[in-house]
N, C-alpha and C positions, 0 to 999 in steps of 0.2 A: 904732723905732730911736732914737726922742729920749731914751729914759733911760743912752744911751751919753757919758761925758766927752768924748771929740772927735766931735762928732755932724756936725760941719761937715767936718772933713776926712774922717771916716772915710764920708762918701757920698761925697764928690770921689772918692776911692781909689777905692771900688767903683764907683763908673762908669766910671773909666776902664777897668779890671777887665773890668766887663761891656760894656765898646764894643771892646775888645782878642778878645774870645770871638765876638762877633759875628759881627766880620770879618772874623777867623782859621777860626774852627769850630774843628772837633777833628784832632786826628792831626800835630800839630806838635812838634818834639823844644821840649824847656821853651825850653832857649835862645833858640828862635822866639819864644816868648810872654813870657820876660826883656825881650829887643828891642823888642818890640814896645808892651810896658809900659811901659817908660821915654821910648819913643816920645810914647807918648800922658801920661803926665802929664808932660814938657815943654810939651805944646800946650798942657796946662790949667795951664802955670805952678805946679806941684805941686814942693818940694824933695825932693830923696829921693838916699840912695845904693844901688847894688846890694852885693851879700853881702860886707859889711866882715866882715874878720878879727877879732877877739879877742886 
């Protein structure tokens, strides 16, 4: 993964990602896993929005 440009944020992302998967599993409508997302990169102090318009 290090010949990725944001190589630092883009593991922050997928760990949250994959600790969101974890502890959910499977069979949740998205919006559970939306929620739960943004959940967790606040904990990791991650800026982000959810699905801006155009």
């Amino acid at each position: 993964m290090s010949n990725l440009l944001f190589h630092d944020i883009t593991e922050k992302v997928i760990g949250a990602a994959f600790e969101v998967h974890s502890f959910l599993g499977n069979g949740f409508q998205e919006v559970i896993y939306q929620r739960a997302l943004a959940w967790e990169m606040m904990q990791r102090d991650l800026s982000f929005a959810r699905e801006i318009e155009q």
